[in-house]
C-alpha positions as CSV (number, residue, x, y, z in Angstrom):
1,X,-4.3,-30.1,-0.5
2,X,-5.6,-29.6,-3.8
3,X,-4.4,-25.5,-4.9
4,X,-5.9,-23.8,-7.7
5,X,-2.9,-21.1,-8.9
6,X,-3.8,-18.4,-10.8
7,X,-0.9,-16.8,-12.4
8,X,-0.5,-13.6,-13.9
9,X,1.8,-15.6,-16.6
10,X,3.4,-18.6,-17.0
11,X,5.6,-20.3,-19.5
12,X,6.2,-20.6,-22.5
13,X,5.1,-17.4,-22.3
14,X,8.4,-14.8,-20.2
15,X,8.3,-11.6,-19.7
16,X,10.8,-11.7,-16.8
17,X,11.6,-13.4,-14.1
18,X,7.9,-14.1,-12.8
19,X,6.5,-16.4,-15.0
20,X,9.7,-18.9,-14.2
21,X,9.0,-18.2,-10.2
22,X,5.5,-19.2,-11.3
23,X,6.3,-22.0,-12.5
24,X,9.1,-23.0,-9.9
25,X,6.4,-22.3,-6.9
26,X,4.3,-24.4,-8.8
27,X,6.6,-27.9,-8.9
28,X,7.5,-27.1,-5.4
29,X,3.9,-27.4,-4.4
30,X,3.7,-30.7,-6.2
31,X,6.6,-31.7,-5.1
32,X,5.2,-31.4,-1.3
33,X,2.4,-34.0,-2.2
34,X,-0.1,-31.3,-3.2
35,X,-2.7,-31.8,-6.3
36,X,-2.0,-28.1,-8.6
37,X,-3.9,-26.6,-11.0
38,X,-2.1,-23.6,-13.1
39,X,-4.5,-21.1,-14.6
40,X,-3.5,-18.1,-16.6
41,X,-4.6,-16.0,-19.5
42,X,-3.1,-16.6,-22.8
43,X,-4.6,-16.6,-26.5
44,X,-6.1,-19.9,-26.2
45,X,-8.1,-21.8,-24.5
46,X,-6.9,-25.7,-23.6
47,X,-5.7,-28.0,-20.9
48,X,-2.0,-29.0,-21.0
49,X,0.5,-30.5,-19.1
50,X,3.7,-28.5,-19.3
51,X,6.5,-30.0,-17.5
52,X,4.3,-32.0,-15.2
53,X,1.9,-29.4,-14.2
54,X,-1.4,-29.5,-14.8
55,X,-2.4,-26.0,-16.5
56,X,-5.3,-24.3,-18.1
57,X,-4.8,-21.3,-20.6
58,X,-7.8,-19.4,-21.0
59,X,-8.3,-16.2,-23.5
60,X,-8.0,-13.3,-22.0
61,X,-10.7,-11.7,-19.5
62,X,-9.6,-8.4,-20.1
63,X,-9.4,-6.3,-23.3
64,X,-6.0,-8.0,-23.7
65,X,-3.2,-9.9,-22.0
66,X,-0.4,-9.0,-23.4
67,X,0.2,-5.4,-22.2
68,X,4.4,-5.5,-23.1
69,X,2.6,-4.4,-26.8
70,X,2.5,-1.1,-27.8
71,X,-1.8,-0.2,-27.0
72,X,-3.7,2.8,-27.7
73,X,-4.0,5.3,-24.3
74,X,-7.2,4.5,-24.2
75,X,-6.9,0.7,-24.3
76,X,-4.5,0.8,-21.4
77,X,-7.1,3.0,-19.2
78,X,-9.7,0.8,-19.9
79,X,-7.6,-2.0,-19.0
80,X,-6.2,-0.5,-15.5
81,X,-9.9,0.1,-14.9
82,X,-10.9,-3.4,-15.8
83,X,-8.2,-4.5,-13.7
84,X,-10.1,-3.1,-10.5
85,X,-12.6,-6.1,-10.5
86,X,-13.9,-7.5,-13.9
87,X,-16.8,-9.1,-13.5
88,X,-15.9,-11.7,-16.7
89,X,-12.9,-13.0,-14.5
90,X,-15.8,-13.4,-11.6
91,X,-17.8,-15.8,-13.2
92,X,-14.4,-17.4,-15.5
93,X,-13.2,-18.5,-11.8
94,X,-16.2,-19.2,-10.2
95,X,-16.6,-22.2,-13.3
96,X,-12.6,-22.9,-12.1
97,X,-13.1,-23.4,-8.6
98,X,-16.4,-24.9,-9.4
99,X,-14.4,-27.5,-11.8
100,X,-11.3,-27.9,-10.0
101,X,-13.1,-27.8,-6.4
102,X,-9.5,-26.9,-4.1
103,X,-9.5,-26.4,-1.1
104,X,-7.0,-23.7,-1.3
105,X,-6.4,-20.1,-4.1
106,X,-2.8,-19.3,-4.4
107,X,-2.8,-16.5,-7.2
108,X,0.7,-15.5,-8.4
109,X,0.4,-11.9,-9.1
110,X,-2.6,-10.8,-10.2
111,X,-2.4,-8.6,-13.7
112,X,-4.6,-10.5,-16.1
113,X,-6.3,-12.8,-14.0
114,X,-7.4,-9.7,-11.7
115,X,-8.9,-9.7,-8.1
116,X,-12.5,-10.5,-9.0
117,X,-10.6,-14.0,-8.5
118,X,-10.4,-13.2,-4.8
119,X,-13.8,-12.6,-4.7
120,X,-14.6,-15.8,-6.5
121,X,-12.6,-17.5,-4.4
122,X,-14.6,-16.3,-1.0
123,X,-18.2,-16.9,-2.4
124,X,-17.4,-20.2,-3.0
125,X,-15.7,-20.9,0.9
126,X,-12.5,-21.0,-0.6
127,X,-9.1,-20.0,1.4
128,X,-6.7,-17.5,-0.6
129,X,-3.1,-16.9,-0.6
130,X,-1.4,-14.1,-2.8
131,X,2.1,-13.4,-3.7
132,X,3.2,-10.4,-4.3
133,X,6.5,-10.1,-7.1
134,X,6.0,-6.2,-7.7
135,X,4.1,-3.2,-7.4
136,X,1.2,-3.8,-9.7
137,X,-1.5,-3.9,-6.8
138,X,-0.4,-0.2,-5.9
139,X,1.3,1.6,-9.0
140,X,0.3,2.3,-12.7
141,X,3.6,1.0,-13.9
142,X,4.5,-1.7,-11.1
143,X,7.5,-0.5,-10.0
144,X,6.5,3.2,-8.1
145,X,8.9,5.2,-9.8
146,X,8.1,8.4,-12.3
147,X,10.4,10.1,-14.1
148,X,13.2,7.6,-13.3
149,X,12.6,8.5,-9.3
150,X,11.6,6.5,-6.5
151,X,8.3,7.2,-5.4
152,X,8.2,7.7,-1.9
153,X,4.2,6.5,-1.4
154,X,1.3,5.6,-3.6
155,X,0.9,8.7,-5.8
156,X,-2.8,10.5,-6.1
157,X,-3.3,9.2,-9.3
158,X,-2.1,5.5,-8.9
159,X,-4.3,5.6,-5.8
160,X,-7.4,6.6,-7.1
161,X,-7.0,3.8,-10.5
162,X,-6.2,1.0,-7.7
163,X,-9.0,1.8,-5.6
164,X,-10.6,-2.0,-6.2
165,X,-7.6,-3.8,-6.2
166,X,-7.1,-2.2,-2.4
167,X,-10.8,-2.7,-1.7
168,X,-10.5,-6.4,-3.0
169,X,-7.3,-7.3,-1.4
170,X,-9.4,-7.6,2.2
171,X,-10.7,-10.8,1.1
172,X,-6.8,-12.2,1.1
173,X,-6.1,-14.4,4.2
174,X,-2.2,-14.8,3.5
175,X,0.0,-12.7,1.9
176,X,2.7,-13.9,0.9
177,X,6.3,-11.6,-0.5
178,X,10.1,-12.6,-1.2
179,X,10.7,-9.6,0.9
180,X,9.8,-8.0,4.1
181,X,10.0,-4.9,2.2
182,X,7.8,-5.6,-0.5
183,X,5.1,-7.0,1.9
184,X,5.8,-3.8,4.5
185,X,4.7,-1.7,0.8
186,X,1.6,-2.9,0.6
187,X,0.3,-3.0,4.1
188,X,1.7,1.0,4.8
189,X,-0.6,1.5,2.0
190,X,-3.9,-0.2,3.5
191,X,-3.8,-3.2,1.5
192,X,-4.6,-6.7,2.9
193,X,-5.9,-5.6,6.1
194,X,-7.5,-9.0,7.2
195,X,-4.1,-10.9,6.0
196,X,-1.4,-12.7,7.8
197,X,2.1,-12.2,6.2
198,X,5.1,-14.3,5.5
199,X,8.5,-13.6,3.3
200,X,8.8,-16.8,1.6
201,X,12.1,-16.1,-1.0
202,X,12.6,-17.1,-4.7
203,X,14.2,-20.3,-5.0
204,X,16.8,-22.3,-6.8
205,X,17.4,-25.3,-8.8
206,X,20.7,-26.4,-7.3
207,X,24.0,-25.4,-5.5
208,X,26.7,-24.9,-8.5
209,X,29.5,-24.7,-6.5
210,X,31.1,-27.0,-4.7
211,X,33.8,-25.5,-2.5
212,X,34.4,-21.4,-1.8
213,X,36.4,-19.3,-4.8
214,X,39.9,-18.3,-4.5
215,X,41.1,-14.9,-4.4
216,X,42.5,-14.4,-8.2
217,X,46.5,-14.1,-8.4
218,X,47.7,-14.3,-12.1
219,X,44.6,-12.1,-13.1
220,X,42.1,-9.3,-13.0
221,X,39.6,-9.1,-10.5
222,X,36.5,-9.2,-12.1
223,X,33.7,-7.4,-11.2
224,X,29.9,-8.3,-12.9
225,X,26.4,-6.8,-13.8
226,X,24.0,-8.6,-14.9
227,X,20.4,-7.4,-15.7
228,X,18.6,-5.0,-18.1
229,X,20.5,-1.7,-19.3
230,X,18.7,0.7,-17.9
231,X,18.6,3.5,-15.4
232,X,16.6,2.1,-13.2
233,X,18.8,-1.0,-12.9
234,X,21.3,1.3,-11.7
235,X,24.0,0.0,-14.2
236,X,25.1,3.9,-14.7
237,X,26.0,3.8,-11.3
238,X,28.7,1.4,-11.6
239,X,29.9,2.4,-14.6
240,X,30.4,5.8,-13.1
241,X,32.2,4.2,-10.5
242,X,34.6,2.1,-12.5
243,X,35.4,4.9,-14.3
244,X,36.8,6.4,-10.7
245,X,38.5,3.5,-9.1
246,X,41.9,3.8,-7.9
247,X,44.8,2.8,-10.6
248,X,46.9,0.4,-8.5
249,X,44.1,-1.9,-8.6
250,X,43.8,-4.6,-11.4
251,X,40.0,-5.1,-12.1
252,X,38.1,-5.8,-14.8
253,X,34.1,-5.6,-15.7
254,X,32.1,-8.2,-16.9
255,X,28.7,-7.0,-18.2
256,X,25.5,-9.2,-19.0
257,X,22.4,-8.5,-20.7
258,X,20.8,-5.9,-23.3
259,X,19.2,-2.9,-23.4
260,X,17.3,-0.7,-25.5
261,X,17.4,3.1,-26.4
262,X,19.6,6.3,-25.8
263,X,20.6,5.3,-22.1
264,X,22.0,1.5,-23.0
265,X,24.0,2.9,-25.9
266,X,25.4,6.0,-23.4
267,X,26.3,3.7,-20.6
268,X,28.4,1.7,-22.4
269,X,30.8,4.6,-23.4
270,X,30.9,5.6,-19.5
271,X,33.0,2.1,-18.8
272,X,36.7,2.0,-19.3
273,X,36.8,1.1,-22.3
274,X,40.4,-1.0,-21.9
275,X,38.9,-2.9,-18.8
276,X,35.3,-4.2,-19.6
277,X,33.7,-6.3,-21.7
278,X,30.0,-6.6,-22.7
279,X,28.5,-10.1,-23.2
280,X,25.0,-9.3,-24.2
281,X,22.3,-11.9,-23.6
282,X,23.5,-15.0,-21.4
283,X,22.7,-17.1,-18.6
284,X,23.4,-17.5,-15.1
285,X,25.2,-20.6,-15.6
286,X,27.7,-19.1,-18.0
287,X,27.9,-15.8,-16.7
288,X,28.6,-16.8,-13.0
289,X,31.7,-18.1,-13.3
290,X,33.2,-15.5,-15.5
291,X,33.3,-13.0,-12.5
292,X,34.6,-12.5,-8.7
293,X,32.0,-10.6,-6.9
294,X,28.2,-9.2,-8.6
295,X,27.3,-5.8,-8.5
296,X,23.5,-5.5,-8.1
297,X,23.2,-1.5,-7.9
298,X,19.3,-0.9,-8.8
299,X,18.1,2.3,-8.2
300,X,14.4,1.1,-6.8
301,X,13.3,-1.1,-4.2
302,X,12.9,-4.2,-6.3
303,X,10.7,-6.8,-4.7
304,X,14.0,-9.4,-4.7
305,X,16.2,-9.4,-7.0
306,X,16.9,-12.8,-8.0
307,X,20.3,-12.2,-9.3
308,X,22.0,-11.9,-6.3
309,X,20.8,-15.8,-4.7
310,X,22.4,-17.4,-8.3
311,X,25.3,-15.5,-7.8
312,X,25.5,-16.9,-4.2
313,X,24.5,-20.7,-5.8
314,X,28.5,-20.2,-7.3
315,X,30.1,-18.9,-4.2
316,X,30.0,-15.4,-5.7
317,X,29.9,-12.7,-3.0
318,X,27.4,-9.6,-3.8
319,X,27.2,-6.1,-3.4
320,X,24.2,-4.7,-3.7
321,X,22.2,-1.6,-3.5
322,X,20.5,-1.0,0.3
323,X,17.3,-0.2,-1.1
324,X,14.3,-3.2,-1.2
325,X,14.2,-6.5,-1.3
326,X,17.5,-7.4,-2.6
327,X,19.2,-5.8,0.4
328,X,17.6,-8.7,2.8
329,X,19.5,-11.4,1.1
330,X,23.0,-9.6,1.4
331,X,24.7,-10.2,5.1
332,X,26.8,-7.2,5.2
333,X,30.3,-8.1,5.8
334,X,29.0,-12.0,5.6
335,X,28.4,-12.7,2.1
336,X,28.7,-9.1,0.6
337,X,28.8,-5.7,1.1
338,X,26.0,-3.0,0.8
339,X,26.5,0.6,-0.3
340,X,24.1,3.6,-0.2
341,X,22.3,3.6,-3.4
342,X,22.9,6.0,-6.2
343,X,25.8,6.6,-4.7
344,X,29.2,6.3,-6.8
345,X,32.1,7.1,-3.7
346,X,30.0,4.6,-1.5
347,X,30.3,1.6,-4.4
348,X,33.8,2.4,-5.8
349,X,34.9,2.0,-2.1
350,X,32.9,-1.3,-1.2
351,X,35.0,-2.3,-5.0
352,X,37.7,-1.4,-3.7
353,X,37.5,-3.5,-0.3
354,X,36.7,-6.8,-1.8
355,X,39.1,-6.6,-4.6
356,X,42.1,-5.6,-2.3
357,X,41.6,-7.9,0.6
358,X,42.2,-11.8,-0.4
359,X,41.1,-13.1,2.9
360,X,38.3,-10.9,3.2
361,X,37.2,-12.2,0.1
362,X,37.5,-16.0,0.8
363,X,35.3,-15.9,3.4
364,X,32.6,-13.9,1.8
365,X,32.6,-16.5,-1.0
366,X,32.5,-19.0,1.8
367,X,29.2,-17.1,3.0
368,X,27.7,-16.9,0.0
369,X,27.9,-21.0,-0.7
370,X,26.6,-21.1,2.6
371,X,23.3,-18.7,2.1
372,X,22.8,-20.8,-1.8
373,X,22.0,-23.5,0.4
374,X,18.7,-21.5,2.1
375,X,17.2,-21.3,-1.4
376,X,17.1,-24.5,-2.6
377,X,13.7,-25.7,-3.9
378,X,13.1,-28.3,-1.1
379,X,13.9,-25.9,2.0
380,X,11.7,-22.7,0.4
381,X,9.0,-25.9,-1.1
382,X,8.6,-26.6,2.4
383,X,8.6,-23.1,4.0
384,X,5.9,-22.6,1.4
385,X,3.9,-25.6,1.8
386,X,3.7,-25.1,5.7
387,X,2.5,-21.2,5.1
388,X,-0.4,-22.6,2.6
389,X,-1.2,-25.7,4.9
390,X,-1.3,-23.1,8.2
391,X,-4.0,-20.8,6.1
392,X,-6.3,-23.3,5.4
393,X,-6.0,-24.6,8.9
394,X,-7.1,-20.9,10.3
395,X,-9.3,-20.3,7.8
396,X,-11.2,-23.5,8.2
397,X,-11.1,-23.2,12.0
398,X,-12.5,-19.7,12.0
399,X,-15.0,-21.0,9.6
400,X,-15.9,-23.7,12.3
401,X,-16.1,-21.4,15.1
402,X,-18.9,-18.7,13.5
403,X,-20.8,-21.7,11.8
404,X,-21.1,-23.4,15.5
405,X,-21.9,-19.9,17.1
406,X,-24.9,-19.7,14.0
């Protein structure tokens, strides 16, 4: 099939994790035989090829792009309003389909390139697919928390400034999620009424480990976190919780990552001090095997949490948080442990198990090299290929049927 992707971002440009998953559901796609087109706002306006996809950066359709930059209050309600269907994204990808001519819309998020592409898509007969990485569609912020809180439902406020995205997102045929959770969000809310569904996870490159982890005997267990420093990320958590752990056991605490601000600096304090070190910025690949077991505490119902399937890709069990989308790729007991989020007794306990039982450990790190394996590119390339294949096939049909009936 020939898919037209409309990403929210893509690299070079990262903010994050979803510009990368753009780009990796983008060579999975090619890599399944189909003909891609990336498009996504930037401050230019060219064809490329980066990394053997096919893209198009056009200037932005809204008052700007990039909205990580500090912006005036009004210049961020004008662009939340914009964002409920801008009719300069209309006609920018009706020309796109016109050009490109797919036979299938996948957009990848949707800031920036904004909903009027759904409706786009449908005047010109065209299928569409979205996938969903946070809570943009339904929340100011994207990530339905205020004042560092869950929120337990769209909020009056977020609901009234989303009213066209909701309104738009009946003209979706799939939707597509790396979580039940994430997808479950959006439809209790009334979005994508007309849309089938399907969790389709974040992939990996490879498997990085070739056999399960021992249990450590000449040192430390060592227990990881690696993320943003912040609340929300629930990194206060653990440290509270290392802080309490019981004396006869020998662990240590490997933290990755930065943050910014009066939290990131207090957190650090809260750790012993004797028993933890701080690595700043680093990657996966070198972080990984520094540690025993990852600790993926977030306070929110993140939409994944991509963390946790690297850490299985080196046989490292996880415990994580039961909250959202990162609690469907932990098998309890299987490949890791869950504990009740936010609280301390619940994680210093689960610390506790895996660190003090060798065999119990063994064969969680067997289970975790065993669940990498249901993240490699090929398996989810094909998981998603077959959703994307299946919606133009009912689309088309449906099509068929009311055009004979005419």
């Amino acid at each position: 099939m020939r898919i037209l992707m409309p990403c929210a971002a893509f690299p070079p440009f990262i903010d994050g994790g979803g510009p990368v998953s753009s780009m990796m559901l983008a060579k999975m796609l090619i890599g399944e035989g189909h003909d891609v087109r990336v498009v996504h706002v930037s401050d230019e306006d060219r064809h490329e090829t980066y990394e053997g996809i096919p893209v198009h950066r056009i200037k932005s359709l809204n008052l700007y792009w990039n909205y990580y930059e500090p912006r005036p209050t009004w210049q961020k309600m004008l662009w939340h309003a914009l964002e409920n269907g801008n009719p300069r994204a209309f006609f920018a990808m009706s020309r796109e389909i016109a050009d490109f001519k797919p036979d299938l819309v996948l957009t990848v998020s949707i800031e920036n390139i904004n909903v009027a592409t759904w409706a786009a898509a449908k005047a010109a007969g065209v299928p569409v697919a979205h996938t969903v990485f946070s809570s943009f569609m339904m929340c100011w912020n994207g990530v339905m928390q205020k004042n560092g809180e869950d929120c337990q439902g769209q909020c009056r406020g977020c609901r009234v400034t989303s009213f066209g995205r909701r309104q738009l997102s009946r003209l979706v045929d799939t939707l597509i999620g790396e979580s039940h959770d994430i997808i479950q969000r959006h439809l209790d809310e009334g979005y994508f009424p007309n849309a089938e569904s399907a969790r389709i996870p974040a992939a990996i490159e490879e498997v990085c480990a070739t056999e399960p982890r021992p249990f450590p005997k000449d040192r430390p267990f060592r227990i990881g976190f690696l993320g943003v420093h912040t609340r929300f990320k629930g990194l206060g958590v653990l440290a509270d919780a290392a802080r309490t752990l019981s004396d006869d056991l020998n662990i240590e605490f490997v933290i990755g990552g930065k943050g910014q601000g009066p939290f990131a600096e207090e957190v650090r304090t809260r750790f012993p001090q004797d028993r933890t070190r701080f690595l700043g910025w680093t990657t996966p690949k070198d972080f990984f095997p520094q540690i025993d077991s990852l600790v993926y505490p977030t306070l929110g119902r993140e939409a994944f949490g991509r963390a946790s399937i690297e850490a299985f890709s080196h046989a490292v069990p996880v415990i994580s948080t039961d909250r959202g989308g990162v609690a469907e790729n932990i098998d309890n007991g299987v490949n890791g442990y869950h504990f009740v989020s936010e609280n301390v007794a619940a994680l210093r306990e689960r610390i506790e198990a895996i660190a003090s039982d060798p065999r119990a450990y063994v064969r969680m790190s067997e289970g975790a090299l065993r669940s990498a394996h249901l993240y490699l590119k090929p398996h989810v390339g094909r998981e998603l290929s077959k959703t994307l294949e299946a919606t133009f096939d009912r689309v088309t049909a449906t099509k068929n049927a009311t055009d004979s009936v005419k």
